[in-house]
Structure formats: structure tokens, C-alpha cells
N, C-alpha and C positions, 0 to 999 in steps of 0.2 A: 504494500500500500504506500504511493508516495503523497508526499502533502506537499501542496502548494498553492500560495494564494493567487485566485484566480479571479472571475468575474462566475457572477449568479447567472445560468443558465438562461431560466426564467427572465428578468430582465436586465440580462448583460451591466451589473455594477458590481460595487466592490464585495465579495466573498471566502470565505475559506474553502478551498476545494481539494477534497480528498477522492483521486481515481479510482476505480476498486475494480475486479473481473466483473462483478456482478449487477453493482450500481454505485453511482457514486455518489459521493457523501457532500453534502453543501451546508455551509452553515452563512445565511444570509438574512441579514437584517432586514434588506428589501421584500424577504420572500417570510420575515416573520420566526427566520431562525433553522433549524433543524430541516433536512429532507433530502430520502434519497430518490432518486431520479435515473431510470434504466438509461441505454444508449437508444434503444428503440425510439424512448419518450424524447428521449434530448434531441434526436433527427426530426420529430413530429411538431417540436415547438414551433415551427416555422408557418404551422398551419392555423395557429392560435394569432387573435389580433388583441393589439393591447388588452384592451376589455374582456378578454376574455382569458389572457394571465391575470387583471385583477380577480378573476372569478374563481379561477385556480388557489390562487393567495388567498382568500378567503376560504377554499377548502383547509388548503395546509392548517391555516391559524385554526380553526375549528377541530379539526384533527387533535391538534396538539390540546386543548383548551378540554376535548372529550380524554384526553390520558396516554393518547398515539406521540410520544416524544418526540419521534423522527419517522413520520407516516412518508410512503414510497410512490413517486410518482413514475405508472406504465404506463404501458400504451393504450391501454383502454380508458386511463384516469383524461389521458391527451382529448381521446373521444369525447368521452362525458363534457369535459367542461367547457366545450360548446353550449349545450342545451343546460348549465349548470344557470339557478335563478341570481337575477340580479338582486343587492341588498337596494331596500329604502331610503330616502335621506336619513330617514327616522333610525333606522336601523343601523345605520352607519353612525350616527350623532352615536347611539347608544353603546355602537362599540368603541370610540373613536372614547368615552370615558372608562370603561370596562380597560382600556388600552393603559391609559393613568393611572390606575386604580392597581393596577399590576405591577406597573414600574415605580409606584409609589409604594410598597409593601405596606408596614406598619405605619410610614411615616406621612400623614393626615396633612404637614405640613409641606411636601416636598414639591419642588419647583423644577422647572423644565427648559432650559434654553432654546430659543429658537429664532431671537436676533441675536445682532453682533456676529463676530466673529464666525462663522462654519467652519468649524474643527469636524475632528472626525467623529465627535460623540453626540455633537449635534445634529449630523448628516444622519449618523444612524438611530438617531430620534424618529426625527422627521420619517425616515423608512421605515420603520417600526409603525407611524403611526398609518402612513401610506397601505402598509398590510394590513393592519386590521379594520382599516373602512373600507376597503376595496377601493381605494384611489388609483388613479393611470398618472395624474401629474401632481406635482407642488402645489399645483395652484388651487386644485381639489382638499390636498389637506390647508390647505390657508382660509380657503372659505368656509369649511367646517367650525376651523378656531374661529371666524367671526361669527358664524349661527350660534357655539355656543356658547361664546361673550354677549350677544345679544340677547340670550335667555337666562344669563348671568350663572353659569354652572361652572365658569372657567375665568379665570380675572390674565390679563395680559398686558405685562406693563412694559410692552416692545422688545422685550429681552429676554423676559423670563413666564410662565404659565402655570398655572396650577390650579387645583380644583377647589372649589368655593363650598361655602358647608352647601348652600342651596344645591349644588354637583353631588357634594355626599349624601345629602338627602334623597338626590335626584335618582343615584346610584342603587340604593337600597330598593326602591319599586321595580328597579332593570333586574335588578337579582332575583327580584320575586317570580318574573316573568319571562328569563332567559331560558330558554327548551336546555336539557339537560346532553342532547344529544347521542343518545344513546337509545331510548326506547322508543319502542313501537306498538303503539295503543291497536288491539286486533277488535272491532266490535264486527259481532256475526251472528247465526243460531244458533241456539245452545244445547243440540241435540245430538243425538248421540248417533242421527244421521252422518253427523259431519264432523266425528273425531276422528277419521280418516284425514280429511280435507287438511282439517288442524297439524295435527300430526307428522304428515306427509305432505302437507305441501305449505301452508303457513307461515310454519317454524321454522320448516329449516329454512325458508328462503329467504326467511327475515337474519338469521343466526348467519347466514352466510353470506348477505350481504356486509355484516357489520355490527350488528344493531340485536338489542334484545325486546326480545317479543311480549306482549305484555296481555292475558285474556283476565277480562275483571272476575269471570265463575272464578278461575284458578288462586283469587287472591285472598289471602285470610284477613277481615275487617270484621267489625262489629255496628258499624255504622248505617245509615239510609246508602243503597244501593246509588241511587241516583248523585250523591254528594263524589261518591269515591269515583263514579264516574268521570264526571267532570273535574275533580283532581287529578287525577291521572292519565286524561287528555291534556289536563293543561303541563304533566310533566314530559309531555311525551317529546318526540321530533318531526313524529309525520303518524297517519293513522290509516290503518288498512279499513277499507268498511267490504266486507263483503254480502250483498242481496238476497240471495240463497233463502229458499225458504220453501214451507208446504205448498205445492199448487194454489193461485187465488189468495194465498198468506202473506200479504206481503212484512217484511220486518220494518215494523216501524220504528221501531227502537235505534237500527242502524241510521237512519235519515236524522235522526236527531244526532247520532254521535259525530255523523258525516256534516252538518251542517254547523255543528259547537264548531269544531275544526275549523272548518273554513272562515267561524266569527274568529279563530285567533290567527289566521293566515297560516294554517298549518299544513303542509300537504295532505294531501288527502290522495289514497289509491283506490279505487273503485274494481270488486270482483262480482261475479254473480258466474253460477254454474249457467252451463249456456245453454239449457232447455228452457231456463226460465227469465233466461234475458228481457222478452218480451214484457214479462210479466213488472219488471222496475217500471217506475212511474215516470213517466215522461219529461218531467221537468230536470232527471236526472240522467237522460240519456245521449246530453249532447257532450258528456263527458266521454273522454275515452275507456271505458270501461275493457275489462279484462276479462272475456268468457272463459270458461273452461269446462271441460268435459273430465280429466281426472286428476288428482293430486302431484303424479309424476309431473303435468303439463301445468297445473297452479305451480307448483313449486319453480320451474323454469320461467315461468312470463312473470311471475311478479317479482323473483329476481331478479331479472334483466329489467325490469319496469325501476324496480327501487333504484337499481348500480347507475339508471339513466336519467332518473331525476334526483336521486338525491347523494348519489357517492357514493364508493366505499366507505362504513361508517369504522367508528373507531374502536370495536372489537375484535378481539381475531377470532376471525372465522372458523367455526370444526367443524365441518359437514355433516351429518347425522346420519345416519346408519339406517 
């Protein structure tokens, strides 16, 4: 293994780079720190337009953020982060103090340069903060610091930043409301039709995309059904709903879970066994929904469905048996 300082892959500035047979090792402030990167993927970078390495950087940093230290970018990851979702202004604001809040540890009062002088601990500020809003230029993170000096979460006194109690305050509500990224809320029938389906096509597809699977029957609580519900959608990352049900039965229960969802912008993957596609209600049919005929074939399209909207997530994967 030889080391040497190179240039970040991703977007060509200053980084540590270490070669390897296999993949190689980057440590880059632009890209949010840690990550390996095949040769595959590094020939593919060329097909990615700015915007869509910030979208890539936004996986990396969320990666690391779910407990994936030094998550590896292939050539399917190159694929995905085309169709990978854009963040919000809003969401960007929010990470953009999530970003401070980390580089600030314990210390409530810590301050941040980012006039005067551009050393190099400044530059790699600024790139740090570039990755975790999904910025493409400077000029992006520059107008964020004035959004959120205008909402007073950030005080800036041309040289130096830092977070204002109204920020730590502000903070506290983002925490409450940040996806953990990790699970996956399954709402579906609860019949013993479709412990199959569960079983064999579900779980593992959720377990091997990344991500852990989450069925509310399966959870031991004492509470109103309906409360743990909706806590556990709201800790979720994305929610599988699948339609499935008695002939003429339709689940209503899923259309609520599928629609909580979408009130917190969460993804949402839509399944129904495909005799009874017809049978979903119209107003939900101009989603692209995922027929399926058997578990073997759930299990393959809704992991190729998840790997394509929402990444390899940050567990490792074990196939299931």
C-alpha cells in the first residue's frame, strides 16, 4: 500500500490518497472524510455532473453519520447517484448546523473561521461544510451562512461563526426529527397468508440492501397500537407499504401508514401481489408500484427498487438463507 497525497477523486482537490489492489482509500475533507472508491467507480466518475457528486457526498456523509466509517464507493453506487434525491434548502440549513454541532463537540462556545486569511484549516472548513449541505460551489455555502444569520441560528462577525443559543435551540427539534437511517418501517397484512412474503422476500431485501427491517406485530410494546405506529414511522428512513390483501379487502391500514410517510417526506415503496393490483385504489396507482407474483421475485425488485432510490444503507449486509 503506498501513500500519497493526492487530489479527491470525486472533486479533484486536496486529499490523502492511499492506492490499494482492491480500492482505494481517500481521506477528503471535500468528500466529508473517509471513503473507498473501486477503479471501476473512479473511471465512471466522469459520467456524474457536479450535482450529482454533491449527491454522492451527501450519501458518503450519511453513511458515515449511520456508523459506515469508510463506506465504498462501486460501480453501481456511480449508477444510483444519478437518480439519488436532491436535499431541500431546508434540509441543507439543517445539516449545514448538524455540520457545527459536530465540529463543535462539547464546546457550546466554539467558533469557526471563515474570513481573513484561507489557510488550510479554513479551506477545509468550508469543505466540510460544502459536504454536508450538498453544495457544488463556495458560493452555495456562503449563502446558507447568510439564510442562517438571517434566522439568527448563526452570529458572523466577518471572520469568525458560530452557533447562537436560538441554533442550539434550533438544533434540539432537528434531533428530534432526523431519520435514524437505518430502518425500515414494513406496514402490510398481518396474516399468516403472507409470512412467506415477509420472510422470503421482505426481509431479506430490506437486510441486504443495508437497512433493518422493522414489522410493528413483531414489536414488544404495551402501548395504543396506533401511537407506536406513528413513532416508528417517524424513526424510520423510508417505508415499504405493501396492498396485498383478501379479495375486495382492501388494507386500509396500509394507506394510512403510506400517507403518514409521505406527510414527513419519507420514501415511500409501494408493493401489492399482482393478482390484486387492480384491486389498490386509484388515487394510488399512478405511483410506480411493484407487482409481484412470488417472494423469490419480491425479494429481487424491491431490492433493486430500494439500492435505486435510496442507496446502499449503512449495515452490512448477510443474505439470508
Amino acid at each position: 500500500m503506498v501513500a500519497e497525497t493526492d487530489k479527491c477523486p470525486i472533486w479533484d482537490t486536496d486529499a490523502d490518497l492511499k492506492i490499494r489492489p482492491d480500492a482505494d482509500l481517500v481521506d477528503s475533507p471535500r468528500a466529508g472524510g473517509k471513503y473507498l472508491i473501486t477503479g471501476t467507480a473512479r473511471a465512471m466518475l466522469g459520467q456524474l455532473s457536479k450535482r450529482d457528486r454533491a449527491k454522492l457526498t451527501t450519501w458518503l456523509v450519511d453513511q458515515r453519520r449511520a456508523g459506515n466509517a469508510c463506506p465504498e464507493i462501486d460501480s453501481d453506487t456511480i449508477r444510483r447517484a444519478k437518480s439519488f434525491p436532491s436535499l431541500t434548502v431546508e434540509e441543507r440549513r439543517d445539516r449545514f448546523l448538524l455540520c457545527l454541532e459536530r465540529l463543535s463537540g462539547d464546546d457550546i462556545s466554539a467558533a469557526f473561521r471563515v474570513g481573513g486569511v484561507q489557510d488550510a484549516k479554513t479551506k477545509a472548513f468550508r469543505s466540510t461544510l460544502a459536504a454536508w449541505t450538498e453544495s457544488v460551489t463556495n458560493r452555495e455555502v456562503s449563502a446558507l451562512i447568510s439564510f442562517l444569520m438571517a434566522a439568527g441560528l448563526i452570529s458572523n462577525d466577518g471572520t469568525t461563526l458560530r452557533i447562537t443559543f436560538a441554533g442550539w435551540q434550533f438544533l434540539y427539534a432537528v434531533r428530534q426529527r432526523v431519520t435514524p437511517y437505518v430502518q425500515a418501517f414494513v406496514a402490510m397484512w398481518f396474516d399468516p397468508l403472507m409470512e412467506a412474503a415477509y420472510r422470503e422476500g421482505f426481509e431479506p431485501a430490506i437486510i441486504e440492501s443495508g437497512y433493518k427491517p422493522l414489522r410493528i406485530d413483531k414489536k414488544e410494546h404495551i402501548n395504543k397500537i396506533d401511537d407506536e405506529i406513528i413513532a416508528e414511522i417517524k424513526r424510520s428512513r423510508f417505508v415499504v407499504a405493501d396492498f396485498t390483501s383478501e379479495p375486495d379487502r382492501p388494507r386500509g391500514g396500509v394507506y394510512f401508514e403510506a400517507g403518514f410517510a409521505m406527510g414527513l417526506k419519507l420514501p415511500v415503496v409501494w408493493t401489492c401481489r399482482k393478482d390484486l393490483v387492480e384491486q389498490v385504489h386509484f388515487d394510488t396507482r399512478q405511483f410506480n408500484q411493484i407487482a409481484w407474483e412470488t417472494p423469490p421475485e419480491l425479494r429481487e425488485k424491491l431490492r433493486t427498487r430500494i439500492l435505486a432510490i435510496l442507496g446502499q444503507g449503512p449495515l452490512v449486509a448477510e443474505a439470508a438463507s
